[in-house]
N, C-alpha and C positions, 0 to 999 in steps of 0.2 A: 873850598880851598882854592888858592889861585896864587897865578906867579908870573913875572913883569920883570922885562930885561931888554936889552936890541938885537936883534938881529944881524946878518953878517954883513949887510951893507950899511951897518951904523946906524940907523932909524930902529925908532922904538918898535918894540913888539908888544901887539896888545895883550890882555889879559887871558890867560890860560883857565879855562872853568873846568869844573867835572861832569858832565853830561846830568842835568837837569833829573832830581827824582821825581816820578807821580807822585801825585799827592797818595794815590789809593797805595800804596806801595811802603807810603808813610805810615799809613793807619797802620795796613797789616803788622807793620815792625813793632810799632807800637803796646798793638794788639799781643803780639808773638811775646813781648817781654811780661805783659801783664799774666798772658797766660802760663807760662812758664813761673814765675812770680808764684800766682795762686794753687798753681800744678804745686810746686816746691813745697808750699804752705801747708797744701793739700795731703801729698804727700807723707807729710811731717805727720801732719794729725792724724790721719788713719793708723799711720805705723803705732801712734801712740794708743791710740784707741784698740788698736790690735793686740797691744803689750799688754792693757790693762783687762780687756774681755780673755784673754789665755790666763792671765794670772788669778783673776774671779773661778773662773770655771776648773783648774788646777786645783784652786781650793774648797772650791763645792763640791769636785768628783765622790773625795769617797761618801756623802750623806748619800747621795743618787746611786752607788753600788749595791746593786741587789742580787746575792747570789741567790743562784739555782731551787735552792731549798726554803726559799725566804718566799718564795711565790703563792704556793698555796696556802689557801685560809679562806675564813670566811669572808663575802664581797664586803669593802667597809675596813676592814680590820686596817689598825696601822703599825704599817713595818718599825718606823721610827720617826720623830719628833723633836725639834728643838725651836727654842724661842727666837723671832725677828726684833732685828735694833732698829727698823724703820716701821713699825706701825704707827699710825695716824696719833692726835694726841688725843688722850683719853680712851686707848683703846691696848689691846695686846696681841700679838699676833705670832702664829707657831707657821714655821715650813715643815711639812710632813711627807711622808712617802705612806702609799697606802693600796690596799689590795682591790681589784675591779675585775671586770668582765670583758673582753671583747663582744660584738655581736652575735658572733654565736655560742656563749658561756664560757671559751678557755678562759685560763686565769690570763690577767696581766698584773700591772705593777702601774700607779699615777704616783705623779708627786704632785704638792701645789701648797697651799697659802689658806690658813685663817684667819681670821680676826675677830675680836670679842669685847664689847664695853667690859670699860673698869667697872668695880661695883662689884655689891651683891648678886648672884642671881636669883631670879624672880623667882613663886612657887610655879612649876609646870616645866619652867627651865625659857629661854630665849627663841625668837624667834628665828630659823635660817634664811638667808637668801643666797642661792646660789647663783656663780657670775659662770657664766660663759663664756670665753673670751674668742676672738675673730682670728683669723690665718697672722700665722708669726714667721712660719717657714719650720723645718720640721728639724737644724742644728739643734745640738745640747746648750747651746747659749739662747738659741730665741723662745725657751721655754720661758713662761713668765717667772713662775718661781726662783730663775737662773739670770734673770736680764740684768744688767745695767741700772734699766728705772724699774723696777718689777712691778712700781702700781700706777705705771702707764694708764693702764685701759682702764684703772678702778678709779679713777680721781675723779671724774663727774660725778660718780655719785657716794662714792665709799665712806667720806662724815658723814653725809646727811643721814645714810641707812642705819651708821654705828648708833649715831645719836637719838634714831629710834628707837634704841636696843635691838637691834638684831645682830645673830651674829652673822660674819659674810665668808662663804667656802671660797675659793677658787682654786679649781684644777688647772693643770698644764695638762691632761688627756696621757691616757698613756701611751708610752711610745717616744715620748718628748720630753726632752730630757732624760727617760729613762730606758733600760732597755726592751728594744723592740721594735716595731713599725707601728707609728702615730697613721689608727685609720681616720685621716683627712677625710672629713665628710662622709663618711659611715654614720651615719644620725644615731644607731644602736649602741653604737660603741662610746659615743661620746657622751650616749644618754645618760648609759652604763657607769660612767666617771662622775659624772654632776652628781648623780646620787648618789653615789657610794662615798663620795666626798663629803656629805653631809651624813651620812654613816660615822664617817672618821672623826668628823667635829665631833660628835656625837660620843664618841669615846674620849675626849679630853676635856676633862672633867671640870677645869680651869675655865673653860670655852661657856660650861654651862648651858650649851646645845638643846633645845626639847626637838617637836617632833613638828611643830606647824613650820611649815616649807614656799616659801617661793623661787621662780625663778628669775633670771634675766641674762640674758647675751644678746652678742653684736656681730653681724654675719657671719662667717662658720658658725659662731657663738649664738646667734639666732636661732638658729638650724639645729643647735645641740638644746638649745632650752625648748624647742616646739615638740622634738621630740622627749625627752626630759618628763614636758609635763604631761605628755601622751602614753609615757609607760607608766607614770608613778607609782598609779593604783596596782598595778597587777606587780612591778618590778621592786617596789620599797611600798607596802602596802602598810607598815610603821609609821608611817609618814603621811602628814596631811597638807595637800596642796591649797593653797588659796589665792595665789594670783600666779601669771606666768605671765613675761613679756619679752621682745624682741625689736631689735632695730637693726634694718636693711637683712632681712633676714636671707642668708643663702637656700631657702624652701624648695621654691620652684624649680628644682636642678634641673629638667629638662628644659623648657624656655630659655631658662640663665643657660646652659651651655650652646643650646642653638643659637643665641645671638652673642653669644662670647669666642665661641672656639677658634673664630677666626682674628680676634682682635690683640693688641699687645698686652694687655692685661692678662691673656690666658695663659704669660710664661710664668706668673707671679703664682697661681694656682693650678696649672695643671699637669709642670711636676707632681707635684705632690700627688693630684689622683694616679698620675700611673706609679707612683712608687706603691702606693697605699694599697688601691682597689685589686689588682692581682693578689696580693696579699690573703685578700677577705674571698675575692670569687673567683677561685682557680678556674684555670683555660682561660682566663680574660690576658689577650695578646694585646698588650701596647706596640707591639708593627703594624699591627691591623688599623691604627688610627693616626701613629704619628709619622711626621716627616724624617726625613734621615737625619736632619739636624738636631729635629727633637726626641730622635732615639738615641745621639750619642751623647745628650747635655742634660735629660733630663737629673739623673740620679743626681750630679752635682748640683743644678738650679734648686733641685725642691727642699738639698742641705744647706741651703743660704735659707739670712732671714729675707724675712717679704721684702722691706724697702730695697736691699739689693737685689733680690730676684726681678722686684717691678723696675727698676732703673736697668738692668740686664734686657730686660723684656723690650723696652723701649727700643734701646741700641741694634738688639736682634730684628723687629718687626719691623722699626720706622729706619734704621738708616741702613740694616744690612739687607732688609728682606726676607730674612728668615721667619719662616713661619713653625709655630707647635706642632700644630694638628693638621696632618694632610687631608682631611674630612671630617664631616662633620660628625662626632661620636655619637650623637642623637640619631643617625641615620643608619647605627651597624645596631642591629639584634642584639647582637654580644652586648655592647657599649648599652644598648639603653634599658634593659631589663636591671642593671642595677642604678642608672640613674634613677627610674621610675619609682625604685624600692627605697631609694634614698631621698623621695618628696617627705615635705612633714604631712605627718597625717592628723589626723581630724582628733580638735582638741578635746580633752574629755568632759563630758554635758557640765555646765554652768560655773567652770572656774573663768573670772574674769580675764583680760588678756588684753593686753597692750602691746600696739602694733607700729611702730616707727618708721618714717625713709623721708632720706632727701631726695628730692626730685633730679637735684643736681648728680645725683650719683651715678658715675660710668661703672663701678666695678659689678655690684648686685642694680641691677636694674630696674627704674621704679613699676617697671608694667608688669615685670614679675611679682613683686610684693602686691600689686591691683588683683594680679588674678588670686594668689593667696587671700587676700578678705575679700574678695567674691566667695573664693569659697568656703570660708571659714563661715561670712554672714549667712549662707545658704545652708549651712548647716545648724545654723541657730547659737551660735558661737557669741556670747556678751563681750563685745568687743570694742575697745576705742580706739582711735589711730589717730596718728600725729603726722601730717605730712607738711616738710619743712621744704620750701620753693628751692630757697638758696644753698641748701646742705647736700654737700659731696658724700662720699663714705664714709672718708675719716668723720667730717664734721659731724654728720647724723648721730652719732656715738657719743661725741661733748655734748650737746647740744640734747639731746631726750635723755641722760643720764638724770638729772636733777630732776626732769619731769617724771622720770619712772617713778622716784625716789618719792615725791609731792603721791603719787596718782597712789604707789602701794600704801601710803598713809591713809587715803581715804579708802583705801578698800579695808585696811584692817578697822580704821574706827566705824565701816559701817556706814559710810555714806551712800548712798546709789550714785553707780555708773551710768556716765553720759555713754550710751549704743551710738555708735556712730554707724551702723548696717545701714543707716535709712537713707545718708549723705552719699549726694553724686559722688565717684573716685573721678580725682585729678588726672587720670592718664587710662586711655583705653589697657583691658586687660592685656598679657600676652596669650597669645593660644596655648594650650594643657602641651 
């Protein structure tokens, strides 16, 4: 803006200017309305997205209500049952709530998800495959059964298994979604679920369920199928295992939290251990490990879902400084006798198993999964593994779903398994 007139001795006056802006000064403004802009946008959509995850979960409450007296029963048993309007095509699918176990035999309460080829069923009844699914965050909306997409994590492989004929369980774990405390990585507890979920297929009749069983999960979910197929025989002895597998499996929990507890990723999971683990091994003190920041946020972090607890994580570690854990919990007696107890343990002699990771993965790390088929292969473990260069966490999951799906075909028709025990691993182990 400028402005041009004379002066008091009658001579022109030159032009009046506004003092020159930076350039850099321009961007930021710039910047500031775009942000603001996208903020507003931003804004908008969450609000809406908030509307509609209250309005979902409002009307899913009473199915997930389980009184007092609804609890005991036999593990397996289901409380109650009704049909899904989004199964796959060609397939049928019930939401169920159904009776389990925690780790040391109280009752709990799961809810989760079947699915079943249309059709007759076969003589003998259908084959299962249970899914295990990976950290969601421990809210009553981030339970699968209750999401938004509910068959998120099933979509790599979930036609191809249907079209096999099998039928597919999936648990939410009890505790999630339902009432109680979800034990996050309690390997016992979640074992407890995967089976007892294929208990409950097993009682809807519609499903035509028999008794030949496989597994499959994706980190937690890893961890829940390794144990899974480690109890089957003693825990669902009904039941006949013939493959089990896993990708980026959270196994190695000592390793994995010595090289995690200090990183931003640990705000995305390790809520959840200190909500969970006192729960299961009283005296265990979350003062004794976490920060002051991380004693007054956990309870709320480990009630958000993951993707918000890991974008919280970030903002806490990389721009505020906040750290989780003021030590290393591998390093307290207390902390590591249940970490120790919560390795998978050694799979049971000669059910084949498929072992997945991307190399790219910062969350479950791939030297932890090295030392896992170290030691699976040293125990004589028929094993194949898939290690993908370029696959992150998430990716690892899209990415060996369809191969699992390809590999349990040739296990049931009877092919031999390529052993991959003999092959170099990609990456030095982690130490035990």
């Amino acid at each position: 803006m400028a402005a041009q007139g004379t002066g008091m001795d009658g001579r022109p006056r030159g032009r009046a200017r506004w003092p020159r802006r930076h350039p850099l000064l321009t961007v930021l403004a710039a910047l500031a309305v775009i942000v603001v802009t996208l903020g507003g946008t931003l804004l908008v959509r969450q609000h809406a997205n908030q509307a509609q995850t209250a309005a979902r979960q409002q009307a899913l409450a009473p199915f997930y209500d389980v009184p007092g007296s609804a609890v005991a029963g036999p593990p397996g048993s289901v409380i109650r049952s009704e049909p899904l309007d989004f199964a796959p095509a060609g397939s049928r699918g019930w939401r169920l709530l159904f009776r389990s176990q925690d780790a040391t035999g109280r009752p709990t309460v799961s809810s989760g998800m079947v699915f079943a080829p249309d059709g007759p069923t076969p003589a003998g009844g259908r084959p299962v495959l249970a899914w295990a699914h990976g950290t969601v965050g421990m809210g009553p909306a981030c339970a699968p059964s209750r999401a938004q997409n509910p068959l998120s994590q099933l979509d790599p492989f979930l036609g191809a298994v249907l079209q096999q004929g099998w039928v597919v369980t999936a648990p939410d774990y009890a505790g999630l979604g339902t009432p109680g405390v979800l034990a996050y990585l309690i390997g016992a507890a979640e074992a407890h679920d995967v089976l007892n979920s294929v208990r409950a297929a097993r009682s809807l009749a519609q499903a035509g369920a028999g008794t030949t069983l496989a597994i499959w999960g994706h980190s937690q979910g890893g961890q829940s199928s390794l144990f899974a197929a480690a109890l089957a025989a003693s825990y669902a002895p009904e039941l006949r295992l013939v493959a089990a597998g896993a990708a980026a499996p959270a196994a190695e929990v000592v390793p994995l939290f010595r090289q995690q507890y200090d990183k931003a990723i640990v705000w995305a999971i390790g809520p959840e251990v200190a909500v969970a683990w006192p729960a299961t091994y009283p005296g265990l003190a979350v003062s004794d490990v976490l920060t002051p920041v991380g004693l007054r946020a956990y309870q709320q972090t480990a009630h958000l879902c993951v993707v918000g607890a890991a974008l919280q994580g970030i903002v806490r570690q990389d721009l505020l400084r906040q750290k989780f854990f003021g030590v290393d919990p591998t390093a307290n007696p207390a902390w590591r006798a249940p970490l120790e107890a919560n390795t998978a343990p050694l799979p049971p002699p000669g059910i084949p198993l498929l072992i997945a990771q991307g190399l790219a993965d910062q969350v479950v790390l791939p030297d932890t999964t090295a030392l896992l088929v170290q030691r699976y292969c040293a125990a004589g473990a028929p094993l194949t593994t898939f290690w993908d260069p370029g696959a992150s966490h998430a990716q690892i999951a899209t990415a060996a779903g369809p191969m699992f799906a390809s590999w349990l075909a040739d296990r049931t028709a009877g092919r031999p398994q390529q052993s991959s025990c003999g092959e170099p691993l990609p990456v030095t182990p982690a130490s035990p």
